[in-house]
N, C-alpha and C positions, 0 to 999 in steps of 0.2 A: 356555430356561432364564433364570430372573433372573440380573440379576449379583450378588446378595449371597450365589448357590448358584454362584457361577464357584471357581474352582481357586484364582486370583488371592487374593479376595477373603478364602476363605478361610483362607489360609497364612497373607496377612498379619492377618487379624482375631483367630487362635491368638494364645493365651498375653495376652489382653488388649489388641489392636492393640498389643504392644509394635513390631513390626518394619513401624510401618504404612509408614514412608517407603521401605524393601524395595524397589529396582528391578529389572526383568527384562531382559533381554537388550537392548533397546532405550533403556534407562534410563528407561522408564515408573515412575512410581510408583504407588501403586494412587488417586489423583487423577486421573491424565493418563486414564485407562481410564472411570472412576466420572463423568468429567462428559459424557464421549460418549456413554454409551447408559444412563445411569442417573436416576434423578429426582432432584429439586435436595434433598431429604429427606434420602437417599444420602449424597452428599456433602456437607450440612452437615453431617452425623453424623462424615463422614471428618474435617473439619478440625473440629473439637468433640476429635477425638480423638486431633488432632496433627499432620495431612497437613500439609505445607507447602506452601504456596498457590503458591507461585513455581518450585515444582521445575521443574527442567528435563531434558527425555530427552537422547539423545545429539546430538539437533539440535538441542538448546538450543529447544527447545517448553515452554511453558508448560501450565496447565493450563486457562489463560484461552485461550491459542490452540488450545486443541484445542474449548474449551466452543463457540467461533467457527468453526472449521468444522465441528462440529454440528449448526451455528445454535440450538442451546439457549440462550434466551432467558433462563430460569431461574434456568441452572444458571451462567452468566452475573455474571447478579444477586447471586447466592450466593457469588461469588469476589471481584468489587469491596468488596461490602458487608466482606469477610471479610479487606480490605488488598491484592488482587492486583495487583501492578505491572503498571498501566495500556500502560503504555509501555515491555515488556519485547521487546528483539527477539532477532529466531532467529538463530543463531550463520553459520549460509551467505548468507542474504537480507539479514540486519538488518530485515525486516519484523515489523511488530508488529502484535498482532491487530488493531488497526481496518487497517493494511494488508491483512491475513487477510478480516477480513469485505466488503471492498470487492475481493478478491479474485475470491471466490467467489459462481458466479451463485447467484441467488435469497437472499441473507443477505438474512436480516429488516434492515427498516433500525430497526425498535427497538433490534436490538444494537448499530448505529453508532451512535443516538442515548446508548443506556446509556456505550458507551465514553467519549466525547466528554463528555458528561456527568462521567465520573468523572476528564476530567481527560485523556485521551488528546489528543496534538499532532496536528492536522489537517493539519500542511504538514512533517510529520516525513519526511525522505529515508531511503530504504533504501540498501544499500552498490549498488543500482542507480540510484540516483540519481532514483526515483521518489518521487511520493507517492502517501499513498492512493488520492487521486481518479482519480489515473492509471489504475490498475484498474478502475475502476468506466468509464471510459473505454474500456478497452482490450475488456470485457466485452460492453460496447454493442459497438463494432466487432466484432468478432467472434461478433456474437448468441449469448451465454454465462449470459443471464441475463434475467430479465422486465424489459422496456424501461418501464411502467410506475414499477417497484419501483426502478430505476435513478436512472430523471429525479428521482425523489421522495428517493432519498441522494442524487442531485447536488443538487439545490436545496439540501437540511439544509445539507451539509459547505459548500455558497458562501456560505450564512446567516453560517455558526463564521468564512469568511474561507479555505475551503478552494482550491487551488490545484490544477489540474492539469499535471504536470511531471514527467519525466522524460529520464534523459540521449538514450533514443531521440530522442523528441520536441525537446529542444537541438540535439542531431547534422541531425536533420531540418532543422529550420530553418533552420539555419546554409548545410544543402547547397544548401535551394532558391535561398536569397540570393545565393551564389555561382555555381548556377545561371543566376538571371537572367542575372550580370552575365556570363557566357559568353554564354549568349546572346545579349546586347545586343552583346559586340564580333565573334562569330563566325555570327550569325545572321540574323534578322529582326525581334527582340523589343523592343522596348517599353514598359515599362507604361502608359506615359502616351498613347503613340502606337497602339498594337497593328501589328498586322501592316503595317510601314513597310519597306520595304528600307534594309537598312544605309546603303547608299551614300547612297540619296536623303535619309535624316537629315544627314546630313554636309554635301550640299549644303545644308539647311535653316539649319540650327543646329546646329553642334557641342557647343555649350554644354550642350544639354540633355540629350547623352549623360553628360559629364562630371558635370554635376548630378546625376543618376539614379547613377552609379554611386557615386559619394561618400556621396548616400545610402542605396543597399544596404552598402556600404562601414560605414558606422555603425552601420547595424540590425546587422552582422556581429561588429562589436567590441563592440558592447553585450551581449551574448549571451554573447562570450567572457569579458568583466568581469566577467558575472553567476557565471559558473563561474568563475573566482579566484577572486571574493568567498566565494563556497560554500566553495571549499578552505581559504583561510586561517582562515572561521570556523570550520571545524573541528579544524583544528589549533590555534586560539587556545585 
């Protein structure tokens, strides 16, 4: 069945699309519905006849993040061109659709490029403290999506100055650095040395433990700097 013959469509399209903005249980509007599985025709004809381009369901979804995970290119096209807030995020995640598209395996990366193009932030954090690239990242790890198609939005987004980050990936690092430095006083570890017995450094040179750990010591608070800086710019 088309969707211009759906149930939806037609309640709201009675009486002259007076009731086109009309939500259903989910807080879809008949936009949120018309850009998933409908052709970009469709929906320009919808906002032609008042959809509002930004509505949002009860997840605070846009109609631009549903056109993204679609991956309708198109339909896409038809929502930027038509004023869609580029950089609208969802009320649980804070992810915004180039989040969404770098999300999800196999996104055309011409929709990253439309987004970015129209002005989407490339190094935009979610209330997870990610960014998009993260995703596209996380996808690869987890073989979620064509590793070709991938490497080719990671190139794009490194192009725009994109960044891969995440608060996992802070936490990570942060752990391995204090790591080491366990290691280095409870173990056998090194960087410099590799597998040296504790002791027998200590005969050597003390110094060069104390070196090494001052500066994992710093790679540690640098990290941590980085996250205040994050907090306060966002409460500036």
């Amino acid at each position: 069945m088309s969707f211009s013959k759906s149930k939806f469509f037609k309640e709201v399209s009675s009486n002259g699309f007076k009731n086109i903005n009309k939500r259903n249980e989910e807080g879809e509007t008949i936009l949120h519905q018309a850009v998933e599985i409908s052709d970009y025709k469709t929906v320009r004809l919808l906002i032609k006849k008042g959809a509002e381009v930004d509505a949002r369901d009860k997840n605070g979804y846009t109609p631009l993040h549903c056109a993204v995970f679609a991956k309708s290119l198109e339909n896409v096209k038809v929502l930027l061109r038509s004023g869609a807030e580029v950089n609208a995020t969802q009320y649980v995640s804070g992810c915004t659709p180039l989040h969404s598209a770098c999300k999800i395996g196999g996104a055309k990366v011409e929709i990253i490029k439309e987004l970015v193009k129209a002005g989407a932030t490339v190094n935009q954090l979610n209330k997870y403290g990610a960014t998009p690239m993260y995703y596209i990242w996380e996808s690869e790890k987890y073989r979620l999506c064509d590793s070709k198609e991938s490497e080719e939005a990671s190139k794009f987004l490194r192009e725009q100055g994109g960044i891969t980050k995440s608060r996992e990936l802070t936490c990570y690092g942060i752990e391995r650095l204090v790591g080491e430095i366990a290691d280095m006083l409870n173990g056998s570890y090194l960087p410099e040395l590799k597998i040296i017995e504790i002791g027998e450094i200590r005969k050597r040179d003390k110094s060069l433990i104390k070196e090494e750990c001052k500066n994992l010591a710093s790679k540690i608070m640098s990290q941590v700097n980085e996250m205040i800086d994050e907090v306060v710019k966002r409460k500036a």
